[in-house]
PyMOL CGO cylinders between C-alpha atoms (Angstrom):
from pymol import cmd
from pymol.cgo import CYLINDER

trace = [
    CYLINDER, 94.67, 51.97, -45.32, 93.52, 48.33, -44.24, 0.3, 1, 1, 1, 1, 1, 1,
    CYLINDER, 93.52, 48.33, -44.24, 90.19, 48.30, -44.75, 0.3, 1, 1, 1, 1, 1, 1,
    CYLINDER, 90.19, 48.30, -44.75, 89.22, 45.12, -41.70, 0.3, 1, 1, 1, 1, 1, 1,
    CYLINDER, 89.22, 45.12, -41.70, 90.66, 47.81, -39.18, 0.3, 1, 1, 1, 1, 1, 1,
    CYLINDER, 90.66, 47.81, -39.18, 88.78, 50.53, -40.60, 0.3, 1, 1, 1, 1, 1, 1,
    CYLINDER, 88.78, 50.53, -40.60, 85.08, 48.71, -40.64, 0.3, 1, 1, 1, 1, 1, 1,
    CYLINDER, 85.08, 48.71, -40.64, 85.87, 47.80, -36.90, 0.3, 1, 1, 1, 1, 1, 1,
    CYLINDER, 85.87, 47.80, -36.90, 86.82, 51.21, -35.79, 0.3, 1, 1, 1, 1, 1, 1,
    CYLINDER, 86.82, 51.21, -35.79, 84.20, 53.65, -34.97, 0.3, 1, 1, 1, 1, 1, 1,
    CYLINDER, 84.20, 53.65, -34.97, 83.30, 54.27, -38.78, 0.3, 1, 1, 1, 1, 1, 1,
    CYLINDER, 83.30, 54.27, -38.78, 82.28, 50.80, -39.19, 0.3, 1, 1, 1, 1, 1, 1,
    CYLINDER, 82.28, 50.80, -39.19, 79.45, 51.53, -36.19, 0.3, 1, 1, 1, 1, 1, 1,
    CYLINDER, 79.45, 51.53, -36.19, 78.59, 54.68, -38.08, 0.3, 1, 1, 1, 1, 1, 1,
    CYLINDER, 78.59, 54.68, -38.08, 74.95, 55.06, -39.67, 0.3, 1, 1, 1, 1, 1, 1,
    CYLINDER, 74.95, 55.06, -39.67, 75.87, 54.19, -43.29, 0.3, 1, 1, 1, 1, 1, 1,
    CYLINDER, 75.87, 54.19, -43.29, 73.68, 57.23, -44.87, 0.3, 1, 1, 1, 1, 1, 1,
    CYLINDER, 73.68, 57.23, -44.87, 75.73, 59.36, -42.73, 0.3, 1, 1, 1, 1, 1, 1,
    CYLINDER, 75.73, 59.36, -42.73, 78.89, 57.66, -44.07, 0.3, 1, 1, 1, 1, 1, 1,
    CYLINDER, 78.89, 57.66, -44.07, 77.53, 58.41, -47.33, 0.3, 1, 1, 1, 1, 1, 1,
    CYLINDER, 77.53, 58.41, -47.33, 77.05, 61.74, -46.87, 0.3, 1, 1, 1, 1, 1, 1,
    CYLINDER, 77.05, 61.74, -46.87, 80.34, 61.99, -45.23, 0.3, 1, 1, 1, 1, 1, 1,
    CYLINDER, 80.34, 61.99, -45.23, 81.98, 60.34, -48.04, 0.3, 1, 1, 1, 1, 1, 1,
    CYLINDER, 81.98, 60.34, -48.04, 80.91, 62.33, -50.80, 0.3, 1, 1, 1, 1, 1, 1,
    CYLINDER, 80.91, 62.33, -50.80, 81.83, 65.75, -49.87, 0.3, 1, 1, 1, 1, 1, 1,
    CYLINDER, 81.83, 65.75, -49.87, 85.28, 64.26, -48.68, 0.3, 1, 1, 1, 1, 1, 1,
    CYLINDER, 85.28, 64.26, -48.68, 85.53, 63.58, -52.39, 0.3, 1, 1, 1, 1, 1, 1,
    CYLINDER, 85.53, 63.58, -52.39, 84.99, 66.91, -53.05, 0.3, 1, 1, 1, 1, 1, 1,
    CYLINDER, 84.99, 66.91, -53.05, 88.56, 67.48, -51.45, 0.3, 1, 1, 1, 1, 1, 1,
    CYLINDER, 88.56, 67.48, -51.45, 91.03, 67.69, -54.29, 0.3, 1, 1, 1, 1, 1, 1,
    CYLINDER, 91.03, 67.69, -54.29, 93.96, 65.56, -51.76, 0.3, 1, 1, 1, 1, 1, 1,
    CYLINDER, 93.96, 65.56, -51.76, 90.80, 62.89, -50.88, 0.3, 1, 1, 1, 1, 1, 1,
    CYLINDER, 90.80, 62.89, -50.88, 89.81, 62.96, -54.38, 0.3, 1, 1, 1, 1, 1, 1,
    CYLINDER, 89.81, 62.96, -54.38, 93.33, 61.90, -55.86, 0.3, 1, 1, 1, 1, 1, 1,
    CYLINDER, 93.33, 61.90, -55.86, 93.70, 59.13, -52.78, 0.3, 1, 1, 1, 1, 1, 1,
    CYLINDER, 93.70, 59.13, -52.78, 90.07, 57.35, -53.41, 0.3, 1, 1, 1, 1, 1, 1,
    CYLINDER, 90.07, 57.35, -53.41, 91.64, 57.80, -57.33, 0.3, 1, 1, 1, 1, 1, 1,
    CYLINDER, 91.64, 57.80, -57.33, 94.93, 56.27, -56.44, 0.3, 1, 1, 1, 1, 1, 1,
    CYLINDER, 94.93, 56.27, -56.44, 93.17, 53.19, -54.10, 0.3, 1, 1, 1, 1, 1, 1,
    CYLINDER, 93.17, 53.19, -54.10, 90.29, 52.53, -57.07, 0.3, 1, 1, 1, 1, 1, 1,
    CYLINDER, 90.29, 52.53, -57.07, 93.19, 52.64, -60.22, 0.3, 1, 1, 1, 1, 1, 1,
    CYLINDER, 93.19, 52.64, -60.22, 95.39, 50.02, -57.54, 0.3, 1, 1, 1, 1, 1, 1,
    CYLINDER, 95.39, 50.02, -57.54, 92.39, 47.79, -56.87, 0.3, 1, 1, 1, 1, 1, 1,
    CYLINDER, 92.39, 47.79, -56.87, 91.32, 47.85, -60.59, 0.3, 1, 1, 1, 1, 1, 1,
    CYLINDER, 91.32, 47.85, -60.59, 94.87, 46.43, -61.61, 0.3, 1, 1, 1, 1, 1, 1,
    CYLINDER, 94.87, 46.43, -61.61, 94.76, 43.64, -58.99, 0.3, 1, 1, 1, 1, 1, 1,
    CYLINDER, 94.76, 43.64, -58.99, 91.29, 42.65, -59.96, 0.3, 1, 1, 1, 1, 1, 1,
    CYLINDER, 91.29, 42.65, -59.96, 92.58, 42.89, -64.28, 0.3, 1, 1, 1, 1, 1, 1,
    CYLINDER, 92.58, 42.89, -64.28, 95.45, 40.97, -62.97, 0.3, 1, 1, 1, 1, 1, 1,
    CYLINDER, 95.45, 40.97, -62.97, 93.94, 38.11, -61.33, 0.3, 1, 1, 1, 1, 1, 1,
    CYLINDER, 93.94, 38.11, -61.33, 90.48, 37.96, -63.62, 0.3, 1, 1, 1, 1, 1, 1,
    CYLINDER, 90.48, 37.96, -63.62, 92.90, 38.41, -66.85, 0.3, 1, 1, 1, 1, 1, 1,
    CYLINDER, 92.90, 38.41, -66.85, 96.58, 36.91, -65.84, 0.3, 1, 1, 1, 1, 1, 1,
    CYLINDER, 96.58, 36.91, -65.84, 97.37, 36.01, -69.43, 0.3, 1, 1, 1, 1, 1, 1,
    CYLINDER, 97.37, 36.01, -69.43, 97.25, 39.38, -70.88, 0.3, 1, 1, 1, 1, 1, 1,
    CYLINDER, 97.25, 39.38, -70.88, 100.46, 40.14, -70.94, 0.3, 1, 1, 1, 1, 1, 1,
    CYLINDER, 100.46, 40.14, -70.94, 101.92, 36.35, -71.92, 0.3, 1, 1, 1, 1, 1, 1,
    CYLINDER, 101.92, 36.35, -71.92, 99.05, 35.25, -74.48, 0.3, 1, 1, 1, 1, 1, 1,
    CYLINDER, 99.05, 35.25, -74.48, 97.91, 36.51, -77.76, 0.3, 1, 1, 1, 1, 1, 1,
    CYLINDER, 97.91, 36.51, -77.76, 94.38, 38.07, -77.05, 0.3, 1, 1, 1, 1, 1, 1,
    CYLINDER, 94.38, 38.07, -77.05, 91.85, 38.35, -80.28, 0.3, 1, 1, 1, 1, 1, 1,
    CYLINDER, 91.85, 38.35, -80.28, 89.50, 40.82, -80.71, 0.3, 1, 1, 1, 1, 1, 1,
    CYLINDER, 89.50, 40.82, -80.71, 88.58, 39.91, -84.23, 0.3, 1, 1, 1, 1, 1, 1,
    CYLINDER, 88.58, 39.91, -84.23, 89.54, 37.19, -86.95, 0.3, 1, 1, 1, 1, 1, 1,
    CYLINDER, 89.54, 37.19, -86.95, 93.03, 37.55, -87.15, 0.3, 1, 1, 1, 1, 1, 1,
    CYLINDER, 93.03, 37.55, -87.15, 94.35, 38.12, -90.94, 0.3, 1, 1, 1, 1, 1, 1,
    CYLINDER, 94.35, 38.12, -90.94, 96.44, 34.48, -91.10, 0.3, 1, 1, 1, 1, 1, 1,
    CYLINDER, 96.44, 34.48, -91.10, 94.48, 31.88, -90.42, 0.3, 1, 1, 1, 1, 1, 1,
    CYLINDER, 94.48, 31.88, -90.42, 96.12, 29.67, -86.88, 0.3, 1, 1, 1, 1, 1, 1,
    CYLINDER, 96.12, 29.67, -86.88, 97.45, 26.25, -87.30, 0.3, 1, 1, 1, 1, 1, 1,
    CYLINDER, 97.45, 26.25, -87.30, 95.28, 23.72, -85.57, 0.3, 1, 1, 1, 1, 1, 1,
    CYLINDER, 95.28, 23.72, -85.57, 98.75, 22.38, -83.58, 0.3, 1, 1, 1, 1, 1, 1,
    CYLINDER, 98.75, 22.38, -83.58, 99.44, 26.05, -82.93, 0.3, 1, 1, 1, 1, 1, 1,
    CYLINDER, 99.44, 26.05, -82.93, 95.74, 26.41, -81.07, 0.3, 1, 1, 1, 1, 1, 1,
    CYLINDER, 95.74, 26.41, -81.07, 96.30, 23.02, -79.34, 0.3, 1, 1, 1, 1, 1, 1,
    CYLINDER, 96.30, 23.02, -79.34, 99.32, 23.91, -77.91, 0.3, 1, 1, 1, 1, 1, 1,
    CYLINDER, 99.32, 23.91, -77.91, 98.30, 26.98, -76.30, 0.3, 1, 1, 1, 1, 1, 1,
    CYLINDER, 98.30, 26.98, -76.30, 94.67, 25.89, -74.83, 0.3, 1, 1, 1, 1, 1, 1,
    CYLINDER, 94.67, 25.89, -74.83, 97.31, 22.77, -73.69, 0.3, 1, 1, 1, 1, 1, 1,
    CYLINDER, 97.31, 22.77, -73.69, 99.93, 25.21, -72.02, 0.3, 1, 1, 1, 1, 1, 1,
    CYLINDER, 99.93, 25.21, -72.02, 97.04, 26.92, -70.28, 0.3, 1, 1, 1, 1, 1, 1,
    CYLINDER, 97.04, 26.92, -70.28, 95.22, 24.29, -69.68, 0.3, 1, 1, 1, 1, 1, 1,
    CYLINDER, 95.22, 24.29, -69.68, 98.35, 23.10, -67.57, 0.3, 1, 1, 1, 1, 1, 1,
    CYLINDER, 98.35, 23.10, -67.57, 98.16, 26.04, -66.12, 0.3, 1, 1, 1, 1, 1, 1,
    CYLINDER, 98.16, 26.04, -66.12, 95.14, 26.25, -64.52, 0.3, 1, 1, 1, 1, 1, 1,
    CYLINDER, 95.14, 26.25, -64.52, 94.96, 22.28, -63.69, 0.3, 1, 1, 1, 1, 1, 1,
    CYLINDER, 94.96, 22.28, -63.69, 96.47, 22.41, -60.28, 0.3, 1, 1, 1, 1, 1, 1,
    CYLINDER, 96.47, 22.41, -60.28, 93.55, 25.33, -59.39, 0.3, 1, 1, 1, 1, 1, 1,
    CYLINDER, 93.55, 25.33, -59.39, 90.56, 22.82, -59.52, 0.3, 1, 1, 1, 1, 1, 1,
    CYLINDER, 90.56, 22.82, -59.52, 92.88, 19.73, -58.58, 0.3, 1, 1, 1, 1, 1, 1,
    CYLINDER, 92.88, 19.73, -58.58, 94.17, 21.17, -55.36, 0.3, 1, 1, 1, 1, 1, 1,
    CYLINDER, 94.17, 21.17, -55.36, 90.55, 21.96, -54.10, 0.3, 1, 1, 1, 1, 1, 1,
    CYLINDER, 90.55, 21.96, -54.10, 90.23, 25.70, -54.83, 0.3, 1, 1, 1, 1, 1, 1,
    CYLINDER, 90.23, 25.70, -54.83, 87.29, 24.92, -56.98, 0.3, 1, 1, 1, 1, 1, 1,
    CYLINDER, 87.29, 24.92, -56.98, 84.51, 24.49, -54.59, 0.3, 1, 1, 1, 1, 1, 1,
    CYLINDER, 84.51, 24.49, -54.59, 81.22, 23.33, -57.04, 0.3, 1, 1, 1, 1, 1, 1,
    CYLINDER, 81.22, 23.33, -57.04, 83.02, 23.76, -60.33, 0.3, 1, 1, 1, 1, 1, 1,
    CYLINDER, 83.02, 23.76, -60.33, 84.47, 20.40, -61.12, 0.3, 1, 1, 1, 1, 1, 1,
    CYLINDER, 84.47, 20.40, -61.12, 82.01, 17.71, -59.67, 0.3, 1, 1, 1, 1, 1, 1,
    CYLINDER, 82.01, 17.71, -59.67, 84.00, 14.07, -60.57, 0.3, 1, 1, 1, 1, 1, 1,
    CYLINDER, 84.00, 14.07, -60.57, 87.92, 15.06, -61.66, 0.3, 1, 1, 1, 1, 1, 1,
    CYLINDER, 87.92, 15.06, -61.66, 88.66, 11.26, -62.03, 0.3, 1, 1, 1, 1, 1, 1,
    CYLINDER, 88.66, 11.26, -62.03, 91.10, 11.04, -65.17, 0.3, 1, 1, 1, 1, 1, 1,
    CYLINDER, 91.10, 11.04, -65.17, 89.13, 7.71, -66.57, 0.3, 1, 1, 1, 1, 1, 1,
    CYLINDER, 89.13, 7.71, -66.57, 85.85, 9.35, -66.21, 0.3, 1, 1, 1, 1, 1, 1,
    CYLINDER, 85.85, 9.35, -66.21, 86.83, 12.72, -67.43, 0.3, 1, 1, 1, 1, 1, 1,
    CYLINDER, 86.83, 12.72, -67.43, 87.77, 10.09, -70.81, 0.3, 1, 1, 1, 1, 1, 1,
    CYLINDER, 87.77, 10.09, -70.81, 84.63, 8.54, -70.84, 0.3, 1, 1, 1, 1, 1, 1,
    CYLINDER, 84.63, 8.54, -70.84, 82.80, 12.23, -70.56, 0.3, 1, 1, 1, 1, 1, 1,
    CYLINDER, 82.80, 12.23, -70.56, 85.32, 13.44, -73.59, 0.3, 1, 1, 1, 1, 1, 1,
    CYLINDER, 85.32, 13.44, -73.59, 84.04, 10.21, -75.73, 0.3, 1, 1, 1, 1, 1, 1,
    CYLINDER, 84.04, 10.21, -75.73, 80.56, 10.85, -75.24, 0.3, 1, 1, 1, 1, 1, 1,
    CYLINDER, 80.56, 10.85, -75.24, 80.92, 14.37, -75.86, 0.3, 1, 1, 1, 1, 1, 1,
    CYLINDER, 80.92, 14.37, -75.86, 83.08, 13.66, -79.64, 0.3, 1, 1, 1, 1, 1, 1,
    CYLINDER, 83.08, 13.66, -79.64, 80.17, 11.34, -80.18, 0.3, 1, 1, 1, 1, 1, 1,
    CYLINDER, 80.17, 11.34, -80.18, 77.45, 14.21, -79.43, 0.3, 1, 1, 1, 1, 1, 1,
    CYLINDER, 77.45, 14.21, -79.43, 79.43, 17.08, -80.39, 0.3, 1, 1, 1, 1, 1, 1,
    CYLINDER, 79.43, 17.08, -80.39, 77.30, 17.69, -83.43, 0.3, 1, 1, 1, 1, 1, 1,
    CYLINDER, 77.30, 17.69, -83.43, 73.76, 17.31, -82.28, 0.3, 1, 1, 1, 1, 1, 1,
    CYLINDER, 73.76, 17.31, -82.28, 70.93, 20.00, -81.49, 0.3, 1, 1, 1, 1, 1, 1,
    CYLINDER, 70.93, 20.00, -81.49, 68.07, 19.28, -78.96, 0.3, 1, 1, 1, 1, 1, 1,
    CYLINDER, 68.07, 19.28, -78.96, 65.70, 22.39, -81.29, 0.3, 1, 1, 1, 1, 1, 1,
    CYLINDER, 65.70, 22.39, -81.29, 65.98, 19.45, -83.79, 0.3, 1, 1, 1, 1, 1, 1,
    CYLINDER, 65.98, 19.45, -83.79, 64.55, 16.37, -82.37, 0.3, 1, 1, 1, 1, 1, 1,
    CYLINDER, 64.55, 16.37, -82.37, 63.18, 15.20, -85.72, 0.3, 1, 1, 1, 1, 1, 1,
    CYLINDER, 63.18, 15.20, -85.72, 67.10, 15.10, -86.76, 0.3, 1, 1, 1, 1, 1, 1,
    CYLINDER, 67.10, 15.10, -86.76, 68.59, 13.80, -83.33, 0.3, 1, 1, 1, 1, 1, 1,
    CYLINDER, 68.59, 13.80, -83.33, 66.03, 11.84, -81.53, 0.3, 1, 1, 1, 1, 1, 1,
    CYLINDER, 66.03, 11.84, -81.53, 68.13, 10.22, -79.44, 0.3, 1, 1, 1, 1, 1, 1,
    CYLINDER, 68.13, 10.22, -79.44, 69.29, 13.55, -77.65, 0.3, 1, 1, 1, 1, 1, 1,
    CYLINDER, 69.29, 13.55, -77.65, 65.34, 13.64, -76.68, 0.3, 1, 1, 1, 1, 1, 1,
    CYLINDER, 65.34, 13.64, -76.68, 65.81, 10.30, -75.36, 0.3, 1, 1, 1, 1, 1, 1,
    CYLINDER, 65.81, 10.30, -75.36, 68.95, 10.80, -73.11, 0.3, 1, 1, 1, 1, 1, 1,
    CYLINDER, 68.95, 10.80, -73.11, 67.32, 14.20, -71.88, 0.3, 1, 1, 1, 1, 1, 1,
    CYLINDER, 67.32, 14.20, -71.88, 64.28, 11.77, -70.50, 0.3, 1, 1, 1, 1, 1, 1,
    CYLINDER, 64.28, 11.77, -70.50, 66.22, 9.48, -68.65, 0.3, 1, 1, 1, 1, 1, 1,
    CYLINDER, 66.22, 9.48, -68.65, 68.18, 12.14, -67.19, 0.3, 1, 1, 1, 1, 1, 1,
    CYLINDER, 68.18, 12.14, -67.19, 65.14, 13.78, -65.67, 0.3, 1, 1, 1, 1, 1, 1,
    CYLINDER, 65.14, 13.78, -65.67, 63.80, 10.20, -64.81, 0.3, 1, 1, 1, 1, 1, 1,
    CYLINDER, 63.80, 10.20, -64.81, 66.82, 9.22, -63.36, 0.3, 1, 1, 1, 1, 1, 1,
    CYLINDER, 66.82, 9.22, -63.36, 67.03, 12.55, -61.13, 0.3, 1, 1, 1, 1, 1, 1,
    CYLINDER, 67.03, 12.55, -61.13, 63.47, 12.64, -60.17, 0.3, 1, 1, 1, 1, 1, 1,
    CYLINDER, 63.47, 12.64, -60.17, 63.92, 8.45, -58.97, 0.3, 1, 1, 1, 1, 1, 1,
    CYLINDER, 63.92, 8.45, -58.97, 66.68, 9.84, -56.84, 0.3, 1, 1, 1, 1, 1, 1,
    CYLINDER, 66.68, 9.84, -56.84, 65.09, 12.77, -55.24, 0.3, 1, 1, 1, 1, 1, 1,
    CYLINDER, 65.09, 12.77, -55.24, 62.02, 10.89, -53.99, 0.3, 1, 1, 1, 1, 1, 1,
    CYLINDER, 62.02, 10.89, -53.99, 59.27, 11.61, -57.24, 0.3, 1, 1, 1, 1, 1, 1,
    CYLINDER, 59.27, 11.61, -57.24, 57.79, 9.93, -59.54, 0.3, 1, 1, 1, 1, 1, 1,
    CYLINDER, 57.79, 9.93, -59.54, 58.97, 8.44, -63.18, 0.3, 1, 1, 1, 1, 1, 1,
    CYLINDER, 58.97, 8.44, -63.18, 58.95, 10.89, -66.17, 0.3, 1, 1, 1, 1, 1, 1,
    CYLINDER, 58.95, 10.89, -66.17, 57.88, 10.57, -69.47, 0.3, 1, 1, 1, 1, 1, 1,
    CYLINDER, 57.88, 10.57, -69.47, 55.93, 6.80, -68.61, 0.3, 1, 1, 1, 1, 1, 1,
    CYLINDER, 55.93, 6.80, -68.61, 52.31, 6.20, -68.82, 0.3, 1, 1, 1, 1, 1, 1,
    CYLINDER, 52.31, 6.20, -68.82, 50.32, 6.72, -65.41, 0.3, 1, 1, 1, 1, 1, 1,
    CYLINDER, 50.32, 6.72, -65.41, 48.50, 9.46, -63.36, 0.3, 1, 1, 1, 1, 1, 1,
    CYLINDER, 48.50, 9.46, -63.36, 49.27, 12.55, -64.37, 0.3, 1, 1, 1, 1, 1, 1,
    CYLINDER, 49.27, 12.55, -64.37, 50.29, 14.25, -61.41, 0.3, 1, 1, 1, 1, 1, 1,
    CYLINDER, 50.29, 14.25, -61.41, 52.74, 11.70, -60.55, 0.3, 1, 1, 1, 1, 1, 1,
    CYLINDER, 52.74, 11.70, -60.55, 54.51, 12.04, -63.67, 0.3, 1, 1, 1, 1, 1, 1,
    CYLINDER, 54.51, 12.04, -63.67, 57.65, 14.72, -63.57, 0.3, 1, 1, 1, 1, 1, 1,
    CYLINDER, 57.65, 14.72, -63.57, 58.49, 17.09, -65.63, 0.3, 1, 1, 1, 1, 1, 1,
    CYLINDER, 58.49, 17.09, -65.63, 62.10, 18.29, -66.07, 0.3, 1, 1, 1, 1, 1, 1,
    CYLINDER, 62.10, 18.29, -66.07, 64.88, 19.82, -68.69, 0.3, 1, 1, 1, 1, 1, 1,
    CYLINDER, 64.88, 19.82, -68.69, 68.56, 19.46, -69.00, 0.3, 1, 1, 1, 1, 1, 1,
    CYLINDER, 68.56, 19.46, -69.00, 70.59, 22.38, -69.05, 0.3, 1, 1, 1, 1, 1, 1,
    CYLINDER, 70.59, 22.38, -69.05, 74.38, 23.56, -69.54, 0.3, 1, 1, 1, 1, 1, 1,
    CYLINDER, 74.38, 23.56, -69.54, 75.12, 23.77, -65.83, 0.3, 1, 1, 1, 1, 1, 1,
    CYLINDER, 75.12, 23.77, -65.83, 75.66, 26.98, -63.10, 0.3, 1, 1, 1, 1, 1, 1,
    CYLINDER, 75.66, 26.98, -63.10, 73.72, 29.51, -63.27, 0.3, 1, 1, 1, 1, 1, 1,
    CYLINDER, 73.72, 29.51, -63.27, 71.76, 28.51, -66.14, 0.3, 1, 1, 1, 1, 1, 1,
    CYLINDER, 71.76, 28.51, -66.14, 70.44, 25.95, -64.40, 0.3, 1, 1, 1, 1, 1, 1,
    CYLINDER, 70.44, 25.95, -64.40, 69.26, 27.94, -61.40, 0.3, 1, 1, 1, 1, 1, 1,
    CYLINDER, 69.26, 27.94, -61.40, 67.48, 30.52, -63.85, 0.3, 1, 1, 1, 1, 1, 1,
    CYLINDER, 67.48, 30.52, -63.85, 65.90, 27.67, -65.91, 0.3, 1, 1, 1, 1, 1, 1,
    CYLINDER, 65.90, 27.67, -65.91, 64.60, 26.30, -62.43, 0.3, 1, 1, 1, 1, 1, 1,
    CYLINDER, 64.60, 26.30, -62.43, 63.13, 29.60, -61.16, 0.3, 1, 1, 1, 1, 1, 1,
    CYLINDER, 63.13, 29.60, -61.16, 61.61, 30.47, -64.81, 0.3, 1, 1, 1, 1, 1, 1,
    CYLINDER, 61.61, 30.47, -64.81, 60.23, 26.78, -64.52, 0.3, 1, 1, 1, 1, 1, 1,
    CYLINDER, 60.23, 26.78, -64.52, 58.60, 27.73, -60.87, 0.3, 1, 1, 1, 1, 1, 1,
    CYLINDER, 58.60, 27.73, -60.87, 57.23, 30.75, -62.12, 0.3, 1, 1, 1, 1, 1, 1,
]
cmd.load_cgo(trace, "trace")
């Protein structure tokens, strides 16, 4: 059943309640029943397949496993899959994922990530420099989109306010929580 030709046959013009209906007495219909079954179970495995392709090659853990893994041993498999996945993002089928892929600046992001790698922004007292670099950022941002300077002396209402967050969808919950 190819479901493009389907949606622009007559059924695809249909009022969807009536579809609906329509639908779910079909089901009712042991041979319909065991055909939506057989489509669902074939879809499921494609989606497992492409959401989860290294079930079937890769160790999965559910818990701690009994025998501690050798650090090399970890390496070498977030390496093999890492290898994997490169061409993916590198060939442009990322679209908003991977916003500078330049080797020597993916370094320089690695460095300053060892060097942070241990800090908490909840502990400011302990790491005030993360405080600090959180500032600029939002300084920084705000200079480029047109407001005002954060965190300096001045009128009040041209002073901006701002966070920095993990990324993706964080980010775009943070901002509408912020808005609210």
């Amino acid at each position: 059943m190819d479901i493009q030709k389907l949606s622009n046959s007559f059924l695809g013009r249909m009022n969807p309640r009536l579809v609906t209906w329509a639908f779910k007495y079909l089901k009712a219909v042991p041979a319909v029943r065991r055909r939506v079954e057989k489509e669902f179970e074939t879809l499921m495995k494609d989606i497992e397949e492409q959401v989860k392709p290294y079930r079937k090659t890769s160790i999965t853990y559910a818990g701690m496993p009994e025998k501690g893994i050798e650090r090399e041993d970890i390496l070498k498999e977030m390496e093999t899959l890492k290898e994997q996945e490169e061409s993916r993002w590198k060939d442009g089928f990322a679209s908003g994922a991977v916003y500078h892929g330049d080797e020597e600046h993916i370094r320089f992001l690695n460095q300053v990530y060892a060097l942070n790698s241990q800090t908490n922004p909840l502990h400011s007292d302990i790491w005030p420099s993360i405080s600090k670099y959180e500032g600029e950022i939002v300084s920084m941002t705000a200079g480029m989109l047109g407001g005002g300077k954060g965190n300096g002396p001045g009128d009040p209402e041209k002073q901006v306010c701002g966070v920095v967050s993990s990324g993706g969808t964080e980010s775009i919950l943070l901002a509408m929580k912020t808005y609210r």
